[in-house]
N, C-alpha and C positions, 0 to 999 in steps of 0.2 A: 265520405270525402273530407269530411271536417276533421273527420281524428287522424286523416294521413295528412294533412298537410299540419295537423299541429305536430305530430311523429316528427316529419320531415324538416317544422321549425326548430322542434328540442334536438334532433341531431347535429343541425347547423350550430344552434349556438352552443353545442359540446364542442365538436370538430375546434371552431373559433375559440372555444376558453382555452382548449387544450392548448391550441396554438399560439395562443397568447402569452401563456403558461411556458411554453418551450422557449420563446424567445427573451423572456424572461429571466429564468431559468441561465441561460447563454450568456447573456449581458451581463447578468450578476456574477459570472463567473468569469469573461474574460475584466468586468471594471474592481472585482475585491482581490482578485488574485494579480493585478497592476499593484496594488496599494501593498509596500513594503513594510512591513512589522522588523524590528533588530536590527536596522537594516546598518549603525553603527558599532563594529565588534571593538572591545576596550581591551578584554583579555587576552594575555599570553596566546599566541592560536599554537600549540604544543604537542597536537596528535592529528592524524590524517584516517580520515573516514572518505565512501565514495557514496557517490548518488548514480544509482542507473534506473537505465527505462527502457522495456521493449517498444516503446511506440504509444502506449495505453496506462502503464502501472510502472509505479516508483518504489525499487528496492532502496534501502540502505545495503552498503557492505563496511565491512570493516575486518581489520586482521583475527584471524582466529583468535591470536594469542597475543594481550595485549597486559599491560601492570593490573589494569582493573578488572578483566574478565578473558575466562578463557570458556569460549562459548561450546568449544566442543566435550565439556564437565556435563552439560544438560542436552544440547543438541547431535545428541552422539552419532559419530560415525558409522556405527553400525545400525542407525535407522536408512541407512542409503543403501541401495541395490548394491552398489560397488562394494562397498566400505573399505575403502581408502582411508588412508592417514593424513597423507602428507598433502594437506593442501594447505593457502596462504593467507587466504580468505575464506568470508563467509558472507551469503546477500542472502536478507530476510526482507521479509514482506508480507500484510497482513491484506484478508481481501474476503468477499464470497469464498463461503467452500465449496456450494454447487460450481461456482466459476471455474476455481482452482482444480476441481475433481471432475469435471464432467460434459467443459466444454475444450475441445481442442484447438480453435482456434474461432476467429469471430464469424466466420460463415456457418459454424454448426451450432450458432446460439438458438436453446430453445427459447420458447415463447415463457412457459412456465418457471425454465432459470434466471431468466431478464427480470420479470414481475416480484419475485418474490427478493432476488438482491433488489431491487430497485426502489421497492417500498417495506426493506429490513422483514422481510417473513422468515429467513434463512439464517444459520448461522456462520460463523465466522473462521477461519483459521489461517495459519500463520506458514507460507510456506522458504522453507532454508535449503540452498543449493552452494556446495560448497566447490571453492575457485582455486583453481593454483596460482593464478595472475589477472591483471587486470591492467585494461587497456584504455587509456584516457582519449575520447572519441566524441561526438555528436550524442550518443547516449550513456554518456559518462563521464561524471565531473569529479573532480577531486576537492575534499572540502576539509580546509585547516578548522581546528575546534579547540577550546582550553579543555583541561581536564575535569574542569569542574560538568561542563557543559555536555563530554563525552559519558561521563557516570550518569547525568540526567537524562542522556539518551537512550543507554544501557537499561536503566530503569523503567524507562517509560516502556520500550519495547518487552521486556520482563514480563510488565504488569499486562501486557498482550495476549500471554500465552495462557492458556486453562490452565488449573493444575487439578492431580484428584488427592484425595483424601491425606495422600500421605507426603503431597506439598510437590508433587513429581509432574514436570511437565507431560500432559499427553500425547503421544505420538501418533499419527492419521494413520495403522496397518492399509496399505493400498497396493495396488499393483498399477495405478496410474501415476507414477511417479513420473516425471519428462527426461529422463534419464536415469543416468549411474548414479549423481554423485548429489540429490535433490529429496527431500524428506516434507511431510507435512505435520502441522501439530494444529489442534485446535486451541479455538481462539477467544478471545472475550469481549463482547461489543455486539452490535450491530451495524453492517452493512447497509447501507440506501442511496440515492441519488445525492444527498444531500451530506454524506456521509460516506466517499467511496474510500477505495484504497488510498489515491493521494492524497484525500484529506486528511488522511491515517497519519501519511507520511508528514506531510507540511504541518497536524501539529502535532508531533514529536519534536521537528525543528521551532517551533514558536516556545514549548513549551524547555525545551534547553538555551532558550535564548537567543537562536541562533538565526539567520535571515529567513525568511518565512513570507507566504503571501497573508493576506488579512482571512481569506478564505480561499479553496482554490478545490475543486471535483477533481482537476486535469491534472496531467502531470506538465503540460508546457508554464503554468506557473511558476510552477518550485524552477524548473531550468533555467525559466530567465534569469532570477533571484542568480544563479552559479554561471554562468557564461564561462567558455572555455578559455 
């Protein structure tokens, strides 16, 4: 009886730290992603980049084809089912590759693809879905940038991508692609709770200088920061 109720005590105060832990965890993420980083832009704003979301994760987009990069040199058209040309744009996003590859939507998350994104066991990739247009909306903002700021964002996501040996970004061969006109590449980093996709996101934005939370898991962060 003695060992089940000490059993019974160590589970309680698991349960209790966990959930200490959670709403912790919560707090610190809606009180550092309030606190605005850049939140004064001085420079020229001289080119037009987008921020979207399905609900959960924050792409960047931006025109295929722009003075400083033309992404579809590296992120080629023919890594897409379709392989189309003519499209306007392009939204990239870095995240879990178990996530990106193997969950279809959040009702069919496994146990073991949660765990392993969640305390960085898993690797990472970067997945590009290209756009013919884009529609400024509730999950869609439009964000003025200098050019300096646009190349440092250019960069940053760059430095995202794997490369192998012969300096070539990698392409994810899949047949789980979410359409025609959407490719996957592996990535560099890890994934965790603490470290999810839009943390990805918001600091590529801190680190181009641009409005950014202090810290932020979520994507409703980075969106207040751009209000329609």
């Amino acid at each position: 009886m003695k060992y089940i109720k000490l059993l019974i005590k160590i589970i309680l105060i698991s349960i209790s730290t966990l959930g200490i832990c959670v709403i912790i965890y919560f707090l610190a993420a809606r009180g550092l992603s309030n606190i605005t980083v850049n939140e004064v832009q001085e420079e020229p704003q001289e080119f037009t980049m987008y921020l979207t979301t399905n609900g959960m994760h924050t792409d960047f987009v931006f025109p295929v084809k722009s003075d400083l990069i033309d992404w579809s040199k590296e992120l080629k058209f023919e890594h897409t089912k379709g392989q189309r040309r003519n499209f306007a744009y392009i939204a990239l996003g870095w995240g879990d590759k178990g996530f990106f590859l193997d969950v279809e939507d959040w009702d069919s998350v496994k146990p073991g693809i949660a765990l392993n994104a969640a305390f960085g066991l898993g690797t990472t990739a970067i997945h590009s879905t290209y756009l013919s247009n884009i529609q400024i909306d509730e999950n869609t903002r439009e964000v003025k940038l200098s050019k300096q700021q646009y190349q440092i964002l250019i960069d940053y996501i760059l430095s995202s991508f794997k490369r192998d040996t012969d300096n070539n970004i990698i392409n994810i061969k899949t047949d789980k692609a979410y359409g025609l006109n959407d490719s996957f590449y592996e990535g560099e980093g890890k994934y965790s709770f603490l470290y999810t996709c839009n943390t990805w996101a918001n600091s590529g934005l801190k680190k181009a200088k641009m409005k950014a939370c202090l810290w932020t898991p979520f994507q409703e962060g980075i969106f207040r920061k751009y209000n329609l």
